[in-house]
N, CA, C and O atoms as CSV, one atom per row, in Angstrom:
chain,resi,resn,atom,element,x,y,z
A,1,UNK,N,N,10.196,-28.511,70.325
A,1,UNK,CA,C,10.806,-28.696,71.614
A,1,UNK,C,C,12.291,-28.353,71.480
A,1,UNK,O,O,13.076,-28.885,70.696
A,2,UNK,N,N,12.520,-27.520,72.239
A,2,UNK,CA,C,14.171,-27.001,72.580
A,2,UNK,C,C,14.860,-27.450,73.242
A,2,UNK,O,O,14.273,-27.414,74.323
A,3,UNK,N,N,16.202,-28.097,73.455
A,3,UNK,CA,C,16.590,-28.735,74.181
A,3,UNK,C,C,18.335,-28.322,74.258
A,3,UNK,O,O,19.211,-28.605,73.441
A,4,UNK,N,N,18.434,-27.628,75.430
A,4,UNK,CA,C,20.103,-26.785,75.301
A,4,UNK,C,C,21.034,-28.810,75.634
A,4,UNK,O,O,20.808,-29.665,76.491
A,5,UNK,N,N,22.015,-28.763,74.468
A,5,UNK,CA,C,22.913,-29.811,75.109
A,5,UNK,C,C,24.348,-29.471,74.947
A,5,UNK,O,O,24.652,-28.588,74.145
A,6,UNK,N,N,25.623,-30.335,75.905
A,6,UNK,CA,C,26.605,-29.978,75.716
A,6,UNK,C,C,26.764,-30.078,74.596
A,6,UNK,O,O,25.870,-30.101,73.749
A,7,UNK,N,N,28.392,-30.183,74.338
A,7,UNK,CA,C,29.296,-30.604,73.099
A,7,UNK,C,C,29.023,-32.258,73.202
A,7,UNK,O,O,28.274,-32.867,72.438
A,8,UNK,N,N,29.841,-32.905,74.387
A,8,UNK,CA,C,29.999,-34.073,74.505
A,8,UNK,C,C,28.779,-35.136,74.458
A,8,UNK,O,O,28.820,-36.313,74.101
A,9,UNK,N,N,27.518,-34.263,74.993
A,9,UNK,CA,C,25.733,-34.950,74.548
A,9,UNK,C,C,25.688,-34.797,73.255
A,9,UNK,O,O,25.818,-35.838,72.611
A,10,UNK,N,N,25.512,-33.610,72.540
A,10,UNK,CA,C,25.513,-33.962,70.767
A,10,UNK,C,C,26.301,-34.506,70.072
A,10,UNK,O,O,25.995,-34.576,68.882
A,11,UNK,N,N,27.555,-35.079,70.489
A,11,UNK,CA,C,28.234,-35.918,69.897
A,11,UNK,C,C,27.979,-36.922,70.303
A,11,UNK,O,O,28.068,-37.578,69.265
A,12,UNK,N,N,27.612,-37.869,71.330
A,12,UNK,CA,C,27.182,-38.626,71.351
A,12,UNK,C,C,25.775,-38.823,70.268
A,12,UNK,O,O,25.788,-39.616,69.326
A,13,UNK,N,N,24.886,-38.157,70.529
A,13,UNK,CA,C,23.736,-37.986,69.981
A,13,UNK,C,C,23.675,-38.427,68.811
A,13,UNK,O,O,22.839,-39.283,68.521
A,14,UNK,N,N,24.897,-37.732,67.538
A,14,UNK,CA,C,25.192,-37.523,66.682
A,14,UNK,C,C,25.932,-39.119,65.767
A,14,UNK,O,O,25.781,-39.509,64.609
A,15,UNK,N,N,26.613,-39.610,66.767
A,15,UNK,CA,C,27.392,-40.745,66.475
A,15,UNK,C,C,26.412,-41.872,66.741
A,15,UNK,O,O,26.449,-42.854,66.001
A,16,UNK,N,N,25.354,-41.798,67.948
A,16,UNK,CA,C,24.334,-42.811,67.900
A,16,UNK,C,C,23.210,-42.628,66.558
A,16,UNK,O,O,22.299,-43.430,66.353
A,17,UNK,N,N,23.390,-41.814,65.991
A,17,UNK,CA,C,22.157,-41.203,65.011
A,17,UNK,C,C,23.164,-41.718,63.544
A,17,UNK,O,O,22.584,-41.945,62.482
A,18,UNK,N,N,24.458,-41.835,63.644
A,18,UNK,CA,C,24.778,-42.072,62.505
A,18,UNK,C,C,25.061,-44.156,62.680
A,18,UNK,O,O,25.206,-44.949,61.750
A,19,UNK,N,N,25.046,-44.422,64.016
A,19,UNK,CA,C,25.208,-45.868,63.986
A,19,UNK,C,C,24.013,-46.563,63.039
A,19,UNK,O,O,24.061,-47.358,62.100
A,20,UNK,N,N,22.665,-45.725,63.894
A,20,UNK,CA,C,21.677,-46.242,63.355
A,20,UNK,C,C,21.072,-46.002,61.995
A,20,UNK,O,O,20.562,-47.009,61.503
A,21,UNK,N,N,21.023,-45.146,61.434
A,21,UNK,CA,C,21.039,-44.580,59.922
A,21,UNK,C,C,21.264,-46.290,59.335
A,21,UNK,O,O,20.371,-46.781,58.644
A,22,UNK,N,N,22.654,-47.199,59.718
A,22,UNK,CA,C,22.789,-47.943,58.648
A,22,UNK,C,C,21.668,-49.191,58.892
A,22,UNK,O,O,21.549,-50.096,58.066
A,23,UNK,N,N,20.976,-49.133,59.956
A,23,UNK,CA,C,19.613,-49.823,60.302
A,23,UNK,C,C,18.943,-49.542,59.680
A,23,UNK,O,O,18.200,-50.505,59.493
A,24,UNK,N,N,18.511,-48.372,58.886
A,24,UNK,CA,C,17.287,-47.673,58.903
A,24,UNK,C,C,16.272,-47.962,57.986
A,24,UNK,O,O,16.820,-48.142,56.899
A,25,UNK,N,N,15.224,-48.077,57.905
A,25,UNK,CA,C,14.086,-48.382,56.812
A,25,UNK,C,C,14.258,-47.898,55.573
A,25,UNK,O,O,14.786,-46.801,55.754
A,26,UNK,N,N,14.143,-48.044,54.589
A,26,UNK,CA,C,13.614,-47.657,53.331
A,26,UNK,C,C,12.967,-46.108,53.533
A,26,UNK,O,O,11.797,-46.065,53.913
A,27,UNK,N,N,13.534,-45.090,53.344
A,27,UNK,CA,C,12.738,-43.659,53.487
A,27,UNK,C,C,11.619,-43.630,52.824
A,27,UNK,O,O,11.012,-42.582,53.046
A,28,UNK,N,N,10.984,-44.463,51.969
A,28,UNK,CA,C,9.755,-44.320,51.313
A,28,UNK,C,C,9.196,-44.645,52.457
A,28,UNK,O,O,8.559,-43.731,52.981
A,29,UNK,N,N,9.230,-45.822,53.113
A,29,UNK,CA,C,8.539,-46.439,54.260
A,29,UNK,C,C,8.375,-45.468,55.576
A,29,UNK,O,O,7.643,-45.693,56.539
A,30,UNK,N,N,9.203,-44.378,55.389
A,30,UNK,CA,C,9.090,-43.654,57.175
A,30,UNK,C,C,7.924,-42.910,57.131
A,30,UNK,O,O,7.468,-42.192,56.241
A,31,UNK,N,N,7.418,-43.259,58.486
A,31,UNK,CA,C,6.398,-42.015,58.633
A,31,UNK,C,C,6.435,-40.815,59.513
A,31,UNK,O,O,5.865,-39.785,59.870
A,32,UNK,N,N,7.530,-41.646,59.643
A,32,UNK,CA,C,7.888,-39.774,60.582
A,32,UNK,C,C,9.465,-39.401,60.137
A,32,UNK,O,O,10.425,-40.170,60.087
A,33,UNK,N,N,9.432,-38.480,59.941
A,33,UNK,CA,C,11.212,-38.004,59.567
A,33,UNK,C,C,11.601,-37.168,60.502
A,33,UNK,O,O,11.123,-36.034,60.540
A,34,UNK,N,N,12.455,-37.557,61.332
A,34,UNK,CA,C,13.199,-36.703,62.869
A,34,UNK,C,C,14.235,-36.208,62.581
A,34,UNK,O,O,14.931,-36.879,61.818
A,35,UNK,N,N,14.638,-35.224,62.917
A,35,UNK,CA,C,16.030,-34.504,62.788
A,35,UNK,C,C,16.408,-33.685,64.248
A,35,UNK,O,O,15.631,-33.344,65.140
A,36,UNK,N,N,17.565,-33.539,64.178
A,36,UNK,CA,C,18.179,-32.582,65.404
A,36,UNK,C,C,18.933,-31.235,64.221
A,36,UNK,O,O,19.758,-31.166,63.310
A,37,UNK,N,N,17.900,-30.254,65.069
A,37,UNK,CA,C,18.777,-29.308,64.217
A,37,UNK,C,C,18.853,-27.872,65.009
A,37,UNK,O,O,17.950,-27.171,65.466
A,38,UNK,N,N,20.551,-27.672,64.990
A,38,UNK,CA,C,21.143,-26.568,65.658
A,38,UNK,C,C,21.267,-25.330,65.351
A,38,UNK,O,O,21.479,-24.930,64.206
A,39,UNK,N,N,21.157,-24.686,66.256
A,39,UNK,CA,C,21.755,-22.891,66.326
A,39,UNK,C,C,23.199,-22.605,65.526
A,39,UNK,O,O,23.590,-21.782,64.698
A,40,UNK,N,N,23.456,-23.119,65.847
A,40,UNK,CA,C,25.038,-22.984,65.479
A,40,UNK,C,C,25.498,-24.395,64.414
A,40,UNK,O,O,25.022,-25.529,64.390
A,41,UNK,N,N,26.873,-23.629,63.394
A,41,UNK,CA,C,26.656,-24.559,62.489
A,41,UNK,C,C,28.536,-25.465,62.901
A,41,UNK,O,O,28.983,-26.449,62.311
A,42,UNK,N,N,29.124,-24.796,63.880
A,42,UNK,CA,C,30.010,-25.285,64.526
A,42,UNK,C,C,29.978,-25.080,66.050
A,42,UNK,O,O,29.832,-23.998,66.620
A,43,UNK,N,N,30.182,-26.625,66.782
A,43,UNK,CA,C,30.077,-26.656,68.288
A,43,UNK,C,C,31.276,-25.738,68.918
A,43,UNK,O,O,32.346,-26.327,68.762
A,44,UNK,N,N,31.434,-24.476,69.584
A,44,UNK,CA,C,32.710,-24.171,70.180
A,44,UNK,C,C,32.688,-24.951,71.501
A,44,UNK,O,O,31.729,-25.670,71.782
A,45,UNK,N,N,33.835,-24.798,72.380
A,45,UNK,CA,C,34.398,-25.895,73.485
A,45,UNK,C,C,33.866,-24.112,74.430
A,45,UNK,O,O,34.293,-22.961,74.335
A,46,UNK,N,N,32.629,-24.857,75.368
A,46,UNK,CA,C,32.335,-23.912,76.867
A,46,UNK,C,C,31.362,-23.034,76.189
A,46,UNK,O,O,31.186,-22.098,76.968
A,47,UNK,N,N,30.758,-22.887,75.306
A,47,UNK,CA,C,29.714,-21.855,74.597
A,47,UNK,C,C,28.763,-23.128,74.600
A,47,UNK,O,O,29.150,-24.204,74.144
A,48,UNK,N,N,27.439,-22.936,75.166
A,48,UNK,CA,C,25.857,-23.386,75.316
A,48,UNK,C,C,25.843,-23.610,73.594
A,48,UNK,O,O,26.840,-23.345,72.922
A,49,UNK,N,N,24.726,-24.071,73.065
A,49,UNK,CA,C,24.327,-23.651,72.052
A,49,UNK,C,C,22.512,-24.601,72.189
A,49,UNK,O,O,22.367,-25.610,72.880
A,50,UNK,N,N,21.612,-24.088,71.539
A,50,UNK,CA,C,20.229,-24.874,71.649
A,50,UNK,C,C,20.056,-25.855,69.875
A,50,UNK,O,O,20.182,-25.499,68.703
A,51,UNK,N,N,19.814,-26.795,70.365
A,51,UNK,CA,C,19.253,-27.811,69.152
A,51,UNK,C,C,17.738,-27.917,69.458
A,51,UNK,O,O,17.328,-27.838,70.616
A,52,UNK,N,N,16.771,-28.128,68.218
A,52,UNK,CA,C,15.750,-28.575,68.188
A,52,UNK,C,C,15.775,-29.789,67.459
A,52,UNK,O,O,16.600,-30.075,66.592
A,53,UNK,N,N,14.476,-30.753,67.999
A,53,UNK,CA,C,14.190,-31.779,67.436
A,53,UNK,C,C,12.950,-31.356,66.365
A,53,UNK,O,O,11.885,-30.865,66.739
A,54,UNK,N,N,13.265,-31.614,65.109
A,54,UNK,CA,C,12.309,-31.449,64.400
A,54,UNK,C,C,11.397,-32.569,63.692
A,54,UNK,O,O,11.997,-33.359,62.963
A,55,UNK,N,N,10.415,-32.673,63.791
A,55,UNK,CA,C,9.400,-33.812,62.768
A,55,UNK,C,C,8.834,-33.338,62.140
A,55,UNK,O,O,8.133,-32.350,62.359
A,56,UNK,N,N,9.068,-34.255,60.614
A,56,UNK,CA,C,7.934,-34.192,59.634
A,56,UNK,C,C,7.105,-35.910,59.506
A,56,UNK,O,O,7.557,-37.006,59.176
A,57,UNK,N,N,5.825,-35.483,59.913
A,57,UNK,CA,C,4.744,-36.667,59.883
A,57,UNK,C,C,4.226,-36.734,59.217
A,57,UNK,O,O,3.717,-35.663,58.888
A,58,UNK,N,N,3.777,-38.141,58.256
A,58,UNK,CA,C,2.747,-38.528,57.447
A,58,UNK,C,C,1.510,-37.649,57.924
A,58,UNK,O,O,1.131,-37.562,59.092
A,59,UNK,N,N,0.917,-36.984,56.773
A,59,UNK,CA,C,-0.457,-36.601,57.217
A,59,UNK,C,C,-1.482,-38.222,57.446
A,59,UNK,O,O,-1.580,-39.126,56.616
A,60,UNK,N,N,-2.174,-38.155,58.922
A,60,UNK,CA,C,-2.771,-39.039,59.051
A,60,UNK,C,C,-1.962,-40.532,60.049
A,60,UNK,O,O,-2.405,-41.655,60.289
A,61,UNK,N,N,-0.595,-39.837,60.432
A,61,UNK,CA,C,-0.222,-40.619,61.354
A,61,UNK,C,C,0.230,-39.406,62.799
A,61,UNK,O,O,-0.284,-38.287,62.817
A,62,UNK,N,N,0.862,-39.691,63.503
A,62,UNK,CA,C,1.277,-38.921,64.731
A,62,UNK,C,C,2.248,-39.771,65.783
A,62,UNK,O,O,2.634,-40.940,65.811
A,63,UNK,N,N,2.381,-39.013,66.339
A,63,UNK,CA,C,3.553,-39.256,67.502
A,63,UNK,C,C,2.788,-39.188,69.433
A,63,UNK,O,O,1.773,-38.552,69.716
A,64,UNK,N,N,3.474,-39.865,70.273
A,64,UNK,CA,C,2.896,-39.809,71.759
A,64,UNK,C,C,3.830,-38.635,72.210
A,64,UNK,O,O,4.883,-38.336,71.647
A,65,UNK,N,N,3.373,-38.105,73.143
A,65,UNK,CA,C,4.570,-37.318,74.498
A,65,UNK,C,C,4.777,-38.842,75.530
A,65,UNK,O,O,4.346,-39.988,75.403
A,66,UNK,N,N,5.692,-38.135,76.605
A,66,UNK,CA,C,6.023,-39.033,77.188
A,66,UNK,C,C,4.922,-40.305,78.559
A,66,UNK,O,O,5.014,-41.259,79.332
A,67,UNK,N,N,3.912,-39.186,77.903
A,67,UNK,CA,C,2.702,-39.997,78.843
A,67,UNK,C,C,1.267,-40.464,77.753
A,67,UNK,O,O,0.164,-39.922,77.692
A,68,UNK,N,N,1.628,-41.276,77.226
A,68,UNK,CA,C,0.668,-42.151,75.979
A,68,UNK,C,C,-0.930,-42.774,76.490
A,68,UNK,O,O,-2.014,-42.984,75.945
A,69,UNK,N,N,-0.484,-42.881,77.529
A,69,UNK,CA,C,-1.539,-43.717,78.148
A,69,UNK,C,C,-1.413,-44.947,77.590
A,69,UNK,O,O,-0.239,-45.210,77.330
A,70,UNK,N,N,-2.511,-46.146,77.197
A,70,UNK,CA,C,-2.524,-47.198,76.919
A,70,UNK,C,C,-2.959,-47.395,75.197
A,70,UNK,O,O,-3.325,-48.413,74.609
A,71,UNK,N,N,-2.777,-46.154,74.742
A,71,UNK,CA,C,-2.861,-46.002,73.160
A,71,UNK,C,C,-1.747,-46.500,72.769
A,71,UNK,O,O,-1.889,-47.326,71.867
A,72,UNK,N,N,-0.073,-46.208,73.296
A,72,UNK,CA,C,0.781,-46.639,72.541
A,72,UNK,C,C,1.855,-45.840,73.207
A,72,UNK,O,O,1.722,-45.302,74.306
A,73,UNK,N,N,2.979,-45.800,72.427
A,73,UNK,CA,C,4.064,-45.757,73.652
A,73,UNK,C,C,5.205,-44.379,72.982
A,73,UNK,O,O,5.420,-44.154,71.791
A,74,UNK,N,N,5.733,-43.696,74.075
A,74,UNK,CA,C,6.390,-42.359,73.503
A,74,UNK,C,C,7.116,-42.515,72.670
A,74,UNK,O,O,6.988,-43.551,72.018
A,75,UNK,N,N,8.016,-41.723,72.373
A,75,UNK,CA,C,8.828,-41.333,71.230
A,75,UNK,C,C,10.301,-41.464,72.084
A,75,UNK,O,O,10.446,-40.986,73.209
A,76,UNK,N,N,11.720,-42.446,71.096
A,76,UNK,CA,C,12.299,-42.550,71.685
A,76,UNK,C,C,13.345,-41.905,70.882
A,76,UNK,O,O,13.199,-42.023,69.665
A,77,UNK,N,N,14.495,-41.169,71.346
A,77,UNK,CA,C,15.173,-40.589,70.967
A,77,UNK,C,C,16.650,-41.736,70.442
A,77,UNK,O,O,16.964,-41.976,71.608
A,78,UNK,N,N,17.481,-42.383,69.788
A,78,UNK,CA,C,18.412,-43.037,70.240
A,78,UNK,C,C,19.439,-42.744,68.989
A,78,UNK,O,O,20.572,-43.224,68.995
């Protein structure tokens, strides 16, 4: 999934992704490993640029879209 964001959304993004990092589980324990990863390896100021969200999943686990039904509940970005 592709997702064009400003400067000022991936920095946010970026600073909420590093708040939580010091939350974060034991990496042996994850079963899903999420990343945001960009086109560009510096943001310029008024130039677009596209990030993808990337996952790597335990073989034998998985992820919802935003409509789960009553199996379980989407994927939250924070």
């Amino acid at each position: 999934m592709l997702v064009r964001m400003s400067r000022g959304a991936l920095a946010l993004v970026l600073v909420l992704a590093s708040l939580a990092s010091g939350h974060a589980a034991d990496a042996a324990s994850l079963k899903v490993d999420t990343r945001l990863v960009s086109e560009v390896a510096a943001v310029r100021p008024g130039e677009p640029f596209w990030v993808a969200l990337h996952q790597r999943i335990t073989p034998g686990w998985h992820t919802y879209w935003r409509n789960p039904g009553d199996s379980g509940e989407p994927a939250r970005l924070a």
